[in-house]
N, C-alpha and C positions, 0 to 999 in steps of 0.2 A: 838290450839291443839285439841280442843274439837269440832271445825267445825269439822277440817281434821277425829278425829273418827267418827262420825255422817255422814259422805260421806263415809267411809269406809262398816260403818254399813247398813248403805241405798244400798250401793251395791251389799255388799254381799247378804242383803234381796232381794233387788229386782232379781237379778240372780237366787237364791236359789229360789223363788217363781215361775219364771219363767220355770225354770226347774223343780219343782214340778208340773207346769201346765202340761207344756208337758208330764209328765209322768203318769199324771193322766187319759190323755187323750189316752194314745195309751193302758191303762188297761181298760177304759172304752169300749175299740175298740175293742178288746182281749177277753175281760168277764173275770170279777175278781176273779169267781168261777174258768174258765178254769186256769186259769197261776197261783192260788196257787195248784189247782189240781195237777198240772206237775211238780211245785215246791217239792210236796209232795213225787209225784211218783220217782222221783231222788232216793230217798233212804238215811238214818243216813249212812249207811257203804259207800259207793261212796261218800258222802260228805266229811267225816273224810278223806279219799282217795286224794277228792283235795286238800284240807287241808294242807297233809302233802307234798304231790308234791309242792304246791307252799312255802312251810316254806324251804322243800329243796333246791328250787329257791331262797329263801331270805340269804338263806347261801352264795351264790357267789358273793350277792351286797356285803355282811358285808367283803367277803374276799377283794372283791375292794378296798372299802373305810380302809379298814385295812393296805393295800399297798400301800397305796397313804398317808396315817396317818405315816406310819414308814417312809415312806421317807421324809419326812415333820421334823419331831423332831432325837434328837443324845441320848438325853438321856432315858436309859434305863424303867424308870419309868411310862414314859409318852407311851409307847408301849404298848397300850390296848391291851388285850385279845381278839380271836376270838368272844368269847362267850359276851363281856361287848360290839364289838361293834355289833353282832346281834341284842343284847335289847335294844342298841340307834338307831339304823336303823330302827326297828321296829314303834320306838317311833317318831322318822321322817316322816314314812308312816303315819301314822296316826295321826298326827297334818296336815300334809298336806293333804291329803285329806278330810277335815275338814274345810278349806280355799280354796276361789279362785282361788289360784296359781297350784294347784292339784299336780304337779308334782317337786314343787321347793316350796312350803310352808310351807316345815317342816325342814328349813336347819337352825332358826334362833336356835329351839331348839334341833338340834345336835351339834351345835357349843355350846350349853351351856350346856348341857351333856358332851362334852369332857374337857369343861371349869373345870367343878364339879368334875372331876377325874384326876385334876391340871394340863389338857395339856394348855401350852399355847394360848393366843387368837388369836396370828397370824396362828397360827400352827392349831389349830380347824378351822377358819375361811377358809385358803386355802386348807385346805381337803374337807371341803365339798363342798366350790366351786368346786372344780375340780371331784369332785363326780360327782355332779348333772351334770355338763356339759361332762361327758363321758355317763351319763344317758341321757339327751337329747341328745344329738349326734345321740346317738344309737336307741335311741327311735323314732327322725324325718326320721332316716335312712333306719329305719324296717317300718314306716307308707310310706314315699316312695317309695320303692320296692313295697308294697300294692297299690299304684295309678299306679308305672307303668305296673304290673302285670294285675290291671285291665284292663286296658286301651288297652293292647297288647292281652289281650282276649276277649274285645271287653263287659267287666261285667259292669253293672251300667251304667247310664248317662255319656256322655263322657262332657257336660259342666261343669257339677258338678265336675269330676273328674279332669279337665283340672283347676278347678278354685284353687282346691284343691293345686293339684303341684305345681302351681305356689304360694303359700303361704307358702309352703314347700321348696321348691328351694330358698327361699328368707333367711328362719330360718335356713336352712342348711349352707348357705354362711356366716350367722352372725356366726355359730358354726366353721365353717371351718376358718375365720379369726380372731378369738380369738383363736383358738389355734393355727395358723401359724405364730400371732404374739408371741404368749409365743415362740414357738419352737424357731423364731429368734432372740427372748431377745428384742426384743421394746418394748417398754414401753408403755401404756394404758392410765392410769389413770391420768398421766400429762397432755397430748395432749389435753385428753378429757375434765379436766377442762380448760385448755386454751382457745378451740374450743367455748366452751358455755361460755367464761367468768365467770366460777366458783371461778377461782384463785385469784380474784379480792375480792371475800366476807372473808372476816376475818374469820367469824364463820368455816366457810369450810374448812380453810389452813389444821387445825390439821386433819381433816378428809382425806385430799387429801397425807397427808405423810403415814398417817395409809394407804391409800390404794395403794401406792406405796410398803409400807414394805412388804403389801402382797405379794403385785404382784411380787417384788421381791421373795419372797418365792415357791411363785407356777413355774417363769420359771425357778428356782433352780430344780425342780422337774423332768424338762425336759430334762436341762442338762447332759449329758453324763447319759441318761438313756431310747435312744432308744427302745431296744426291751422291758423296761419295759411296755413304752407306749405300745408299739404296743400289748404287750399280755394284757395290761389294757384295749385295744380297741376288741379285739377279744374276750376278757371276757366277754365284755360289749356286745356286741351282738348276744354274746350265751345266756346272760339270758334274751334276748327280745327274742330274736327267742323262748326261752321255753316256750313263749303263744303258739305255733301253738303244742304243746304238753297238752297244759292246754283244750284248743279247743278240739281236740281231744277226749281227756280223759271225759269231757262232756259228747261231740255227742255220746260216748259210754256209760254214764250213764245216758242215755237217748232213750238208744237201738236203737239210728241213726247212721249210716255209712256212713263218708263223704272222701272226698277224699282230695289228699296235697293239691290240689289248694283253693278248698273252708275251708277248716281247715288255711293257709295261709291269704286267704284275710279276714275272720270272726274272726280274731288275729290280724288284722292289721289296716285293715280303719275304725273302730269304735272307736279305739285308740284316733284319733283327736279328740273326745271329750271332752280327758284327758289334750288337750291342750290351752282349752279355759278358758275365766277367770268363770266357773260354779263351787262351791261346789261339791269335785267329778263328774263332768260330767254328774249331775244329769238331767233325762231326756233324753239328749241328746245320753249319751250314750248307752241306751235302741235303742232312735232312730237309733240311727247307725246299731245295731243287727238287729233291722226291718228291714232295707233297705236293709241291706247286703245279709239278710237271704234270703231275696222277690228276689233279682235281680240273687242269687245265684242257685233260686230256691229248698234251705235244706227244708228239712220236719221235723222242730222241731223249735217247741214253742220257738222264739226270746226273746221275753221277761222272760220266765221262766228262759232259759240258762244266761241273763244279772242278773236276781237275783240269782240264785245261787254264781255268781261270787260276787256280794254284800253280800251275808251272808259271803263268804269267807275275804271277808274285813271287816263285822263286828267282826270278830274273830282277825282279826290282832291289828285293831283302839281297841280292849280289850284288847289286850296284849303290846300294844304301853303305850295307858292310863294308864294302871296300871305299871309301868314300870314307868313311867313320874312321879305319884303320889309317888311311891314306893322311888325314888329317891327326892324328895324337888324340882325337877323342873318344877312344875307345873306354873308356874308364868311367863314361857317362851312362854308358849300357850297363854299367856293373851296378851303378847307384840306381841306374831305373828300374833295374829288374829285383 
């Protein structure tokens, strides 16, 4: 057990480090004086601005995951409030971006936020499964359009971009047949420990019925609740689409004027960052604005516009933390990390 942390810790280090290179290195490129300049010249009022555009945007996650929670549990009790599951969603974001996983890192402590306010463990566990993965769904679905976008106007490297898709096409098929399996009520988590001889280890049996009950649970969810999915999937993609609103909103507190397409692709293919195992995408996802910006030819500070979006998350990761500490479950960050 103390290997496996010590591998975990090495990893996140060396990643984390790694990405603190890189990013040290494209401020060094930059001039550290110029991009806190620009950072500067943003302005308190435009920041408070994005601020609250995107806490706006964080209100349609919490509705998601609030709909996908009530259909989950029968009794009335367990029906959180809009408002209690903002400040666990909040608190999600910010454990996970805090961790490798970036964009699924923070679900061990939502599940134990909902646990804390007596919802069931099977019932926490398959909502936010089912969260996360109509979040990445949507998430790989919006960064794809971003590659084929590119590609069809001919922006950025076309190897690069071609390597890309094809890494995406692959994560998109695994999202599409995890849900086409629920839609059909097959079963998962049998198969799967069969397949790898899991079912064989003792230790695992009770693990493999818990993850059955889930699963039973989640294609309960699917069940004769067609168009819920389907407005849970178009939800889901209105509020990725709201980066190309977020973009925007920038380039204009920054006194640049860009256009859909480059507000679309400078929302979308730096995203991939978010998908790798990096501590928040750190580095990388600076590099991505670089490239984007360069290939797009915008006239505004790439990397200034990538910090202002991280101040914007040091503000959430403070209302997440505190939120987590405020409640006793600070001890969930310990197991997730």
């Amino acid at each position: 057990m103390a290997l496996r942390l010590s591998a975990k810790v090495i990893g996140v280090g060396v990643s984390g480090a790694l990405g603190a290179g890189l990013l040290y290195i494209l401020l060094a490129q930059e001039g550290w004086e110029n991009v806190l300049q620009n950072v500067t010249q943003f302005g308190a009022w435009p920041f408070i601005g994005f601020v609250a555009i995107s806490m706006l945007n964080f209100v349609l996650y919490s509705i998601r995951w609030m709909i996908i929670l009530h259909r989950q549990v029968s009794e009335k009790k367990h029906k959180l409030s809009l408002w209690r599951m903002y400040w666990h969603r909040m608190t999600g974001y910010a454990v996970g971006y805090l961790t490798p996983l970036n964009q699924a890192g923070g679900e061990p402590v939502r599940v134990a936020l909902l646990m804390a306010d007596g919802v069931p463990a099977k019932s926490a566990v398959a909502s936010a499964t089912l969260d996360i993965a109509f979040e990445l769904c949507s998430y790989v679905v919006f960064i794809a359009l971003g590659v084929i976008f590119a590609l069809v106007e001919h922006q950025g490297g076309t190897g690069t971009l071609e390597v890309m898709g094809f890494g995406l096409a692959i994560a998109f098929g695994v999202l599409i047949a995890f849900f086409t399996a629920l839609g059909r009520g097959k079963p998962m988590a049998k198969p799967l420990f069969r397949r790898l001889h899991l079912d064989k280890v003792k230790r695992l049996r009770g693990a493999e019925r818990w993850l059955e009950d889930t699963e039973a649970l989640m294609r309960g969810f699917f069940a004769g609740g067609g168009w819920v999915v389907f407005g849970i999937s178009v939800l889901s993609m209105t509020m990725v689409a709201f980066r190309v609103v977020e973009t925007l909103y920038i380039a204009w507190g920054f006194g640049v004027t860009v256009n859909f397409a480059q507000a679309f692709l400078a929302s979308s293919l730096p995203g991939l960052a978010l998908l790798l195992p990096v501590p928040g995408g750190l580095g990388i996802f600076e590099g991505g604005f670089a490239a984007v910006f360069s290939a797009l030819n915008v006239p505004m500070d790439a990397l200034a516009f990538a910090l202002i979006i991280r101040l914007r998350d040091v503000v959430f990761i403070g209302f997440g933390v505190f939120h987590m500490m405020r409640t006793g479950t600070s001890w969930a960050f310990k197991k997730t990390t």
